[in-house]
DRENGU-203373 format. One line per 10 residues: number of its first residue (from 1); their letters; for each residue x, y, z of N, C-alpha, C. Coordinates in Angstrom, 2 decimals. Layout:
NUM	A	X Y Z X Y Z X Y Z ~ ...;
% end
This chain:
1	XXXXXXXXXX	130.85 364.70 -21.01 131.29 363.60 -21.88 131.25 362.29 -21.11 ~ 130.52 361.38 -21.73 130.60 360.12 -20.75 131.65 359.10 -20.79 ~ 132.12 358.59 -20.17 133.14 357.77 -20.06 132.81 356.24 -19.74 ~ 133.91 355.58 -19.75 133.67 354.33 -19.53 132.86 353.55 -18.36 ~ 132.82 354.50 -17.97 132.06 353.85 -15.99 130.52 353.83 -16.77 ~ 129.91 355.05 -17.27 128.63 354.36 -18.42 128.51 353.44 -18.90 ~ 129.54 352.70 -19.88 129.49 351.53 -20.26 129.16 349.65 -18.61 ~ 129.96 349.93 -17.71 130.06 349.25 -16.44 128.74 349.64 -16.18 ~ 128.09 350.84 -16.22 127.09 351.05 -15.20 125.65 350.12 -16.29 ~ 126.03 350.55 -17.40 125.22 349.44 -18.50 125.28 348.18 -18.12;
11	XXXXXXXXXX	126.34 348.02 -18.25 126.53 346.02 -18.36 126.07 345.70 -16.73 ~ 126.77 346.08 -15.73 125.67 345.97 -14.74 124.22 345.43 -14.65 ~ 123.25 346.47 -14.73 121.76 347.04 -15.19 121.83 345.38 -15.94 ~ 122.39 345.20 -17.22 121.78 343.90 -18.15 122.15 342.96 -17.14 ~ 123.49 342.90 -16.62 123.57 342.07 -15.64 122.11 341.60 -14.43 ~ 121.81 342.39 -13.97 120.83 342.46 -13.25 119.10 342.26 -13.82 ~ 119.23 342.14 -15.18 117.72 341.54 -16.14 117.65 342.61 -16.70 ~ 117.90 343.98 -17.15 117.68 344.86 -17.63 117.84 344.62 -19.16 ~ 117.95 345.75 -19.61 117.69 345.28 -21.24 119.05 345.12 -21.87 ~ 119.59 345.11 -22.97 121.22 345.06 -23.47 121.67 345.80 -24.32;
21	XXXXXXXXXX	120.23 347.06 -24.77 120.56 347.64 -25.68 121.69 348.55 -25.00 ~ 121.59 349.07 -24.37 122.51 350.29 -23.82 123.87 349.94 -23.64 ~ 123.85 348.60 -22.97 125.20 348.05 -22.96 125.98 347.93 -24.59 ~ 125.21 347.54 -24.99 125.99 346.89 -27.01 126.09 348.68 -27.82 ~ 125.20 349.55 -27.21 125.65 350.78 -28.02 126.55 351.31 -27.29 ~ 127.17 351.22 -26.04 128.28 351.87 -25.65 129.89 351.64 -25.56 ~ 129.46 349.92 -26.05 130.48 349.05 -26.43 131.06 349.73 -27.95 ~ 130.18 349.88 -28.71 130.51 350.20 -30.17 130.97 351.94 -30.15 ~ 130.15 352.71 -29.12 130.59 353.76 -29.12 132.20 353.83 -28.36 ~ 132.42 353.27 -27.36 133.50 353.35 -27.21 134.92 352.42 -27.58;
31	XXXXXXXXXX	134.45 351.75 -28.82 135.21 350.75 -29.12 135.83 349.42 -28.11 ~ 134.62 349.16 -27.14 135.55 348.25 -26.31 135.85 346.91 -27.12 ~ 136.96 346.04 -26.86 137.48 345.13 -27.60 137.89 343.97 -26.86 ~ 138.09 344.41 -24.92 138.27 343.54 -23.95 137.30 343.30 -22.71 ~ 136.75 342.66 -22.09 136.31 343.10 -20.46 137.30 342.56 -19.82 ~ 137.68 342.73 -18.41 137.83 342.20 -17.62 137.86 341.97 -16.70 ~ 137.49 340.69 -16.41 135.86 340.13 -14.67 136.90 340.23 -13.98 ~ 136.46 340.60 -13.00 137.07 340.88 -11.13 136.00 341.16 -10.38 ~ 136.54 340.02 -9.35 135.20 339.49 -8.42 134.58 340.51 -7.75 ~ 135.31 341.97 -7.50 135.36 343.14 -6.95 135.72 344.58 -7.22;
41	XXXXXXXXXX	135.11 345.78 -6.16 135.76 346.55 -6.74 137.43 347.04 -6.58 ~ 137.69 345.83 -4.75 139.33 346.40 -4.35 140.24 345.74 -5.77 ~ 139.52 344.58 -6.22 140.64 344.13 -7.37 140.76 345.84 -8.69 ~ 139.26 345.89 -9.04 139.68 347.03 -10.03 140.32 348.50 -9.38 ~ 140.59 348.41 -8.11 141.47 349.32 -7.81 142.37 349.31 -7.79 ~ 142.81 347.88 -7.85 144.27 347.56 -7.43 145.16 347.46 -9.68 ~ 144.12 346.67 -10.23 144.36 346.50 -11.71 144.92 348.33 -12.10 ~ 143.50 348.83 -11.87 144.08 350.40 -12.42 145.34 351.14 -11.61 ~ 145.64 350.94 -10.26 146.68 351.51 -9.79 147.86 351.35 -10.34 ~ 147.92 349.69 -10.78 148.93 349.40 -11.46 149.27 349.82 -13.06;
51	XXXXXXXXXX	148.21 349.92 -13.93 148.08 350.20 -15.06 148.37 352.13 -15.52 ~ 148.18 352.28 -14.18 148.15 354.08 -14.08 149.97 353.76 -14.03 ~ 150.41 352.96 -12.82 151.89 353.34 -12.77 152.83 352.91 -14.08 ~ 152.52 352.23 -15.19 152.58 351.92 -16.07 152.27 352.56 -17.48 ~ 151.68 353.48 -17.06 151.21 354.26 -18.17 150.22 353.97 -19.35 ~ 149.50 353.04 -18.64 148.53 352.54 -19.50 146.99 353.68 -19.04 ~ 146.54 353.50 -20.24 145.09 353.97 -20.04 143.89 353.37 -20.90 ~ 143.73 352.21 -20.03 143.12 351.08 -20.26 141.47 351.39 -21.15 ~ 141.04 351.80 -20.27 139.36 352.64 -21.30 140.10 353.25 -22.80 ~ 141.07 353.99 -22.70 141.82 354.13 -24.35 142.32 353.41 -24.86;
61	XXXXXXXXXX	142.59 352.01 -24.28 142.83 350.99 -25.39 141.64 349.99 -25.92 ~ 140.74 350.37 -24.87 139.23 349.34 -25.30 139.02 348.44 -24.39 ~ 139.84 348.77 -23.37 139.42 347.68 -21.92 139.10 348.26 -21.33 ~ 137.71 346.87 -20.66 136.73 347.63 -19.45 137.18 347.07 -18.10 ~ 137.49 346.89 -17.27 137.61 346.50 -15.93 136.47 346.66 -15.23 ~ 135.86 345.19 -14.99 134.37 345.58 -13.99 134.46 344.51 -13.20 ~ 133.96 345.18 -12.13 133.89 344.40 -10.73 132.36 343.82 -11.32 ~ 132.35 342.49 -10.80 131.28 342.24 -10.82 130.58 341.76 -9.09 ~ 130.53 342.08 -8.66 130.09 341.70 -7.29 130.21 340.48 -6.55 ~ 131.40 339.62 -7.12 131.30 337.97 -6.31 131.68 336.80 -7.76;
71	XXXXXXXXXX	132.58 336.09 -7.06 132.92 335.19 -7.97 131.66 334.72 -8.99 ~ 130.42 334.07 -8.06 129.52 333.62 -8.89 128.73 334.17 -10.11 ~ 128.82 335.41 -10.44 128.41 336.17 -11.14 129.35 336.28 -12.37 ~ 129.79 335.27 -12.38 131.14 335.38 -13.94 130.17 334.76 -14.98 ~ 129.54 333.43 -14.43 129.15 332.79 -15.70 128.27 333.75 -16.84 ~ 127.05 334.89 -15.92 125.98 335.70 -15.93 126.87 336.50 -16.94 ~ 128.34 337.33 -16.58 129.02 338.14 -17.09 129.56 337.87 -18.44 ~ 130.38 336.75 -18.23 131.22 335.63 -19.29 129.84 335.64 -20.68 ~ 128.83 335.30 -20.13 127.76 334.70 -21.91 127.40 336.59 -22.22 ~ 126.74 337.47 -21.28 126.58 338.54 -21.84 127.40 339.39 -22.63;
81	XXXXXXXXXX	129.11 339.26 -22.20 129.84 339.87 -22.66 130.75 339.39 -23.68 ~ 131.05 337.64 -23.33 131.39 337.46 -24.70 131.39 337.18 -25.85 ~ 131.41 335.74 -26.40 131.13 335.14 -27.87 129.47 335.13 -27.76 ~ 128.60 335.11 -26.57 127.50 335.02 -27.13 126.59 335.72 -26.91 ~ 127.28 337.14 -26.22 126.80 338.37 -26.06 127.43 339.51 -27.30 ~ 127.70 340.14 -26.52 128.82 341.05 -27.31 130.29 341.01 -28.50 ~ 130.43 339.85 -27.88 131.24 338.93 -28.83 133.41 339.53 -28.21 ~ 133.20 339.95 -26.96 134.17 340.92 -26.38 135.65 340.14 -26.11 ~ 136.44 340.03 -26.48 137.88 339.36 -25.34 137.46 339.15 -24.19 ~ 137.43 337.73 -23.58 137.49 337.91 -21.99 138.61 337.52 -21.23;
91	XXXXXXXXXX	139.13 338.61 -20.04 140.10 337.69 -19.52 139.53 338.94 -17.53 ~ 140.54 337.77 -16.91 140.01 338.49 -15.39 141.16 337.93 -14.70 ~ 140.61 338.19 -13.14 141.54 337.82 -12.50 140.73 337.09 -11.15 ~ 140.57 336.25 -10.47 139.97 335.23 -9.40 141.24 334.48 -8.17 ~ 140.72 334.45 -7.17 141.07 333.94 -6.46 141.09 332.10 -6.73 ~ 142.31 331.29 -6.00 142.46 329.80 -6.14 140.97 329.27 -5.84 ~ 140.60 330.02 -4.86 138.52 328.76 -4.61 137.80 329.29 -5.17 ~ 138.06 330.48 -6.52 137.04 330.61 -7.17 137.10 330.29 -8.45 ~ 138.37 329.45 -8.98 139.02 328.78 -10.08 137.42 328.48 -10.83 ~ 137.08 327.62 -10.55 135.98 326.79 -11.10 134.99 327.27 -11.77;
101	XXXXXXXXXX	134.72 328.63 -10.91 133.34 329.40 -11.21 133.82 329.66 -12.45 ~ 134.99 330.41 -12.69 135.59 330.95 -13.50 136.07 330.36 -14.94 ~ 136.22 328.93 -15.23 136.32 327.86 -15.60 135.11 327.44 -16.47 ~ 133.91 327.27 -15.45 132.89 326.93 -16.35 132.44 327.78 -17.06 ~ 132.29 329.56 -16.22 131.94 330.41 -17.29 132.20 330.67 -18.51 ~ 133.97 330.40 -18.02 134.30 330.74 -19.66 134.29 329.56 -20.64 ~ 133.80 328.38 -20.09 133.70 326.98 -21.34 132.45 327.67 -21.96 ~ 131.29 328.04 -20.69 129.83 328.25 -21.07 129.87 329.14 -22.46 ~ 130.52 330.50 -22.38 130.38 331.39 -22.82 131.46 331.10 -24.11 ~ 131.75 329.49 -24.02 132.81 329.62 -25.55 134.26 330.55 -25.46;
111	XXXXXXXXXX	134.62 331.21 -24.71 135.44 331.79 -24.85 136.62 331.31 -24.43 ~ 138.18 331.44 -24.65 139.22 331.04 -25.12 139.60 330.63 -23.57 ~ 140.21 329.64 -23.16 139.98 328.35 -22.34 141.12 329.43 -21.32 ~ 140.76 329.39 -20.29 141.61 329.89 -19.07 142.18 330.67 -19.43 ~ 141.47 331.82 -19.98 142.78 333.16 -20.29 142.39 334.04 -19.13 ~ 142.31 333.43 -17.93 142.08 334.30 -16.51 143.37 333.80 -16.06 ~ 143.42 334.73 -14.79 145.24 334.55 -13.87 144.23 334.36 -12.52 ~ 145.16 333.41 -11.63 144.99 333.09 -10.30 145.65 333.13 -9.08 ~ 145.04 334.15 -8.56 145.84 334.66 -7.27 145.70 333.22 -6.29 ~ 146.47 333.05 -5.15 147.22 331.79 -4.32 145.87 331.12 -3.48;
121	XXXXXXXXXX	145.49 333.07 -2.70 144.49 333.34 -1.75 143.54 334.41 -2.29 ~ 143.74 335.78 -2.26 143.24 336.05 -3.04 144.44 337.32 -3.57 ~ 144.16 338.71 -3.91 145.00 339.56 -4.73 145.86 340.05 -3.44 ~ 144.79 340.56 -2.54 145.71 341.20 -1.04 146.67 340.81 -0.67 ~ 146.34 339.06 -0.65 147.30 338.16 0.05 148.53 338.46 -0.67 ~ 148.13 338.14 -2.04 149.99 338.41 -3.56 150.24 339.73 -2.95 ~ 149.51 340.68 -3.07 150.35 342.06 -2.46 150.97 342.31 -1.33 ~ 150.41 341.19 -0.23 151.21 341.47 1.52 152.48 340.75 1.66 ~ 152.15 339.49 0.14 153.40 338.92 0.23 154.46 339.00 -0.31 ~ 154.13 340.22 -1.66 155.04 341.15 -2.48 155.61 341.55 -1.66;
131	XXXXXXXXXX	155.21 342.61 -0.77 155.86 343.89 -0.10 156.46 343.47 1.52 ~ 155.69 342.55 2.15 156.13 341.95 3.41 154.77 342.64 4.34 ~ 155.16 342.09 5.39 154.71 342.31 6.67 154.85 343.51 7.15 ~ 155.99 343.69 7.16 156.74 345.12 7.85 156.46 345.86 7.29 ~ 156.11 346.09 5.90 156.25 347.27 4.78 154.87 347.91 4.66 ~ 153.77 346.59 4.90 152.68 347.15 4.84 151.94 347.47 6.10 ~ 152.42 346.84 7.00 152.01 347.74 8.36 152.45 349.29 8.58 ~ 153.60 349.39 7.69 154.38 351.13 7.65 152.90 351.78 6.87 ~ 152.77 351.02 5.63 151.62 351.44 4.99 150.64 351.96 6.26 ~ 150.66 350.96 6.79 148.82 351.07 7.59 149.41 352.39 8.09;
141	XXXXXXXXXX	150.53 352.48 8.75 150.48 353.62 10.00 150.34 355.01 8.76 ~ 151.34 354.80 8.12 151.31 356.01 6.98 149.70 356.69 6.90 ~ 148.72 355.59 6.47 147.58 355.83 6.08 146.78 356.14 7.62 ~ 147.28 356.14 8.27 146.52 356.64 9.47 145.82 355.98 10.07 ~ 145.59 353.73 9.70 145.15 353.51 10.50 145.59 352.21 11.52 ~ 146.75 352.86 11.81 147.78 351.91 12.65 146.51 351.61 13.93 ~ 146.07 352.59 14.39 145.51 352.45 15.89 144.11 351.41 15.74 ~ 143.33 351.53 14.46 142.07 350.39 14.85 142.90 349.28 13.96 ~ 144.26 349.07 13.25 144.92 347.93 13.21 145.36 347.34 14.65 ~ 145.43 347.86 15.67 146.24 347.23 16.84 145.03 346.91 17.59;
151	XXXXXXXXXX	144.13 348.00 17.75 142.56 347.62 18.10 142.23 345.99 17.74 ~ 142.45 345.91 15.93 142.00 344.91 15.58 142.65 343.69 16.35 ~ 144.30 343.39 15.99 144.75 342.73 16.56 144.52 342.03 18.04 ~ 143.99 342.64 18.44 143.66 342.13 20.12 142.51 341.46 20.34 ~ 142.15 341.44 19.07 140.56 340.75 18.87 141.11 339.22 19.85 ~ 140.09 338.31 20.14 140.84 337.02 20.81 141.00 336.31 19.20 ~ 140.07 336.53 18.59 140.04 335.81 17.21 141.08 336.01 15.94 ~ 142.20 336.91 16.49 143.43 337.26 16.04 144.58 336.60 16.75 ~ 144.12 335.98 17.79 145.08 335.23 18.29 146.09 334.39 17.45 ~ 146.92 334.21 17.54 147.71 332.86 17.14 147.49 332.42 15.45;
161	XXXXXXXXXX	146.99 333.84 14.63 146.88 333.56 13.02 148.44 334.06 12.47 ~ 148.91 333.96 11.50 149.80 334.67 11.50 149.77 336.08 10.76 ~ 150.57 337.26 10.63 150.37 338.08 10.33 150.00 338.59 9.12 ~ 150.46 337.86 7.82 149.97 338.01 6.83 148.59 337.98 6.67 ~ 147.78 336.98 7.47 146.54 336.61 7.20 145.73 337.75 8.02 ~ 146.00 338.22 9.51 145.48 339.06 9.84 145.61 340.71 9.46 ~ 146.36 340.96 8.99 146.62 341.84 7.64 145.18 342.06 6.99 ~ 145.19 340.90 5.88 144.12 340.72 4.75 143.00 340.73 5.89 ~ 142.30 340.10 6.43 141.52 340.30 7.24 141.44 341.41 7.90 ~ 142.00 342.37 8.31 141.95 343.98 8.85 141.67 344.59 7.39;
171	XXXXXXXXXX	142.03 344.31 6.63 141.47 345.52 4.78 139.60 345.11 4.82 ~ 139.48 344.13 5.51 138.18 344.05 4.89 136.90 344.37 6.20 ~ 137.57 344.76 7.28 136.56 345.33 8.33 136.23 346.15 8.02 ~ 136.28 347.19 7.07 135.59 348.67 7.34 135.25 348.70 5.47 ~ 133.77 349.34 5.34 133.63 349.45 4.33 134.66 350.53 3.48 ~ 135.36 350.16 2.28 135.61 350.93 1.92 137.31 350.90 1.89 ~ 137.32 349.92 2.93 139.26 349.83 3.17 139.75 349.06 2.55 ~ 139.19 347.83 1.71 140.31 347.11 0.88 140.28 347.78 -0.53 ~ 138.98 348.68 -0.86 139.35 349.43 -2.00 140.46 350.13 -2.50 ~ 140.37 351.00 -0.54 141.52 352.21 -0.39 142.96 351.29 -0.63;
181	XXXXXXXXXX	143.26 350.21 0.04 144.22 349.73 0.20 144.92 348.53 -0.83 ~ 143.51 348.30 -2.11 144.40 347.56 -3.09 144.75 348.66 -3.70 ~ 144.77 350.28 -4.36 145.50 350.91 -4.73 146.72 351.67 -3.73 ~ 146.97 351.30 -2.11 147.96 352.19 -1.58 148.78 350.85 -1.80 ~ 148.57 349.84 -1.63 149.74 348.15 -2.03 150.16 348.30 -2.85 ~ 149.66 348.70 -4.23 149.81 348.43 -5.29 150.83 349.93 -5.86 ~ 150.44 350.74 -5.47 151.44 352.02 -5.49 152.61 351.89 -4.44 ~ 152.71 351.27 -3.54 154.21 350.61 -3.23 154.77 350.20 -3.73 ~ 154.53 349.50 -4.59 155.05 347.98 -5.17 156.26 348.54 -6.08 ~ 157.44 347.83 -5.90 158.70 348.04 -7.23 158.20 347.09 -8.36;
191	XXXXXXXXXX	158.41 348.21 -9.38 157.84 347.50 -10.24 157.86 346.17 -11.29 ~ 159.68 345.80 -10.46 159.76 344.16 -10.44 159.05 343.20 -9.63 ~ 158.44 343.43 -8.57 157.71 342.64 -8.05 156.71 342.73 -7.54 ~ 155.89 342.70 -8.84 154.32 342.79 -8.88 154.30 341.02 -9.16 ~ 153.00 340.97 -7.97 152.82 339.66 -8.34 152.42 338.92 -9.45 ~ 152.86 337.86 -9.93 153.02 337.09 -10.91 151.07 337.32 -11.29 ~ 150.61 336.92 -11.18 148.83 337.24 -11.37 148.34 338.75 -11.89 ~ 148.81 338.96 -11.52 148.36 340.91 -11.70 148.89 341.32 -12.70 ~ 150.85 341.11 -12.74 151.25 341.34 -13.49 151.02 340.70 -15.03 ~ 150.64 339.50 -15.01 150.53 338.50 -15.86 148.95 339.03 -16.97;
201	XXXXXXXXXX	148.00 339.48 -15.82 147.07 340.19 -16.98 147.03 341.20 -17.22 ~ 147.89 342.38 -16.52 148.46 343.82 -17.36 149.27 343.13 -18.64 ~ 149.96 342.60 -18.72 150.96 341.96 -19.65 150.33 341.55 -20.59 ~ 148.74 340.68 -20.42 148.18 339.83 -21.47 147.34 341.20 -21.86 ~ 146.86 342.41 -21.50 146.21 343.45 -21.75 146.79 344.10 -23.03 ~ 147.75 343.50 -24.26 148.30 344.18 -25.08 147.43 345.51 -25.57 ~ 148.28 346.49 -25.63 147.85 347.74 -26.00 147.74 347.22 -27.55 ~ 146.14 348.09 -28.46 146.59 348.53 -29.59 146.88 349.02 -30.46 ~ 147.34 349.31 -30.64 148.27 350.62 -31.97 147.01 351.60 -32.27 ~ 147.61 353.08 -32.65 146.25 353.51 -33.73 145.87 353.16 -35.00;
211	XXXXXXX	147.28 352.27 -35.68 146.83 352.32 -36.65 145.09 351.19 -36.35 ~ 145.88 349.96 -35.69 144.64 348.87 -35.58 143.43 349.42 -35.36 ~ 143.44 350.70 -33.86 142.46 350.82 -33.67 141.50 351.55 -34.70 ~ 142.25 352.54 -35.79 141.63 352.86 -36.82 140.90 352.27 -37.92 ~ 141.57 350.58 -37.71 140.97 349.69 -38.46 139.46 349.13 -38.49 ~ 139.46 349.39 -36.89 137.68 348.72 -35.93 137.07 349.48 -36.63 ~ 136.02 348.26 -36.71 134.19 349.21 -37.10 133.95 349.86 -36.06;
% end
């Protein structure tokens, strides 16, 4: 049975010049009704970790969560997927220096004026500064990689940053670790203090009813 990662692996492909049929029949087959752009895949790990602890099950309400590979790739995303593609809800989530990209896409693409949320620095940073310093270095050791964290630290180029920042900067040395680590942040987290950004587009993600969804073509 195919699932929603078919639909992502579609829009992708058109993303990339491919054709759009595949994308618009899997939209209708699976009733999607939302996307939402994230510059990456650690953000859609971190969106679903949270949405899992919540009890949401986002592909069953008609939201897609897709990384798209890099801020600049919103505008490309924004016209295919919304009012003048697919015609889809758009909303996402971007870092403060990628405001703009994010901004024009969605004027480009017509769609409803800044219904994206904006992390400070970027999502890591809201999560190291949710949980602290201390809490997520317990993390690191927990996860087993206290020792190339202290490795890291001794870099000379770790000198004199402060710890929050060299933190976020240690998730992104090794392929594969800020993925792992926007869902182990994000499964820490009490679930009063999820950062204002994250939380703010789970929140705007309204679930909808069966009856509604029985209503969709």
């Amino acid at each position: 049975m195919r699932d929603m990662g078919a639909f992502r692996e579609a829009v992708a492909a058109w993303a990339a010049g491919g054709p759009g049929g595949p994308a618009g029949e899997l939209a209708a087959e699976f009733r999607v009704r939302t996307a939402v752009l994230l510059e990456g895949p650690s953000d859609v790990a971190a969106v679903d970790a949270l949405a899992a602890r919540r009890g949401r099950e986002l592909a069953a309400e008609g939201v897609c969560v897709l990384p798209m590979g890099g801020a600049m790739s919103v505008g490309r995303y924004a016209g295919l997927l919304g009012p003048p593609g697919l015609g889809l809800r758009l909303t996402g989530l971007c870092d403060e220096a990628e405001r703009r990209y994010y901004a024009r896409g969605w004027e480009r693409a017509g769609a409803q004026p800044q219904e994206f949320f904006v992390c400070a620095a970027d999502l890591e940073d809201e999560l190291i500064r949710a949980l602290g310093v201390a809490r997520v270095t317990e993390l690191v050791r927990t996860e087993g990689d206290l020792r190339p964290l202290q490795t890291f630290l001794r870099q000379p180029a770790q000198q004199g940053r402060p710890a929050q920042q060299q933190l976020r900067r240690f998730f992104g040395t090794k392929k594969g670790r800020k993925i792992h680590y926007g869902r182990v942040l994000v499964q820490a987290l009490d679930l009063d203090r999820v950062p204002a950004p994250l939380d703010d587009l789970l929140t705007a993600l309204r679930p909808v009813d069966a009856a509604e969804r029985r209503a969709r073509p």
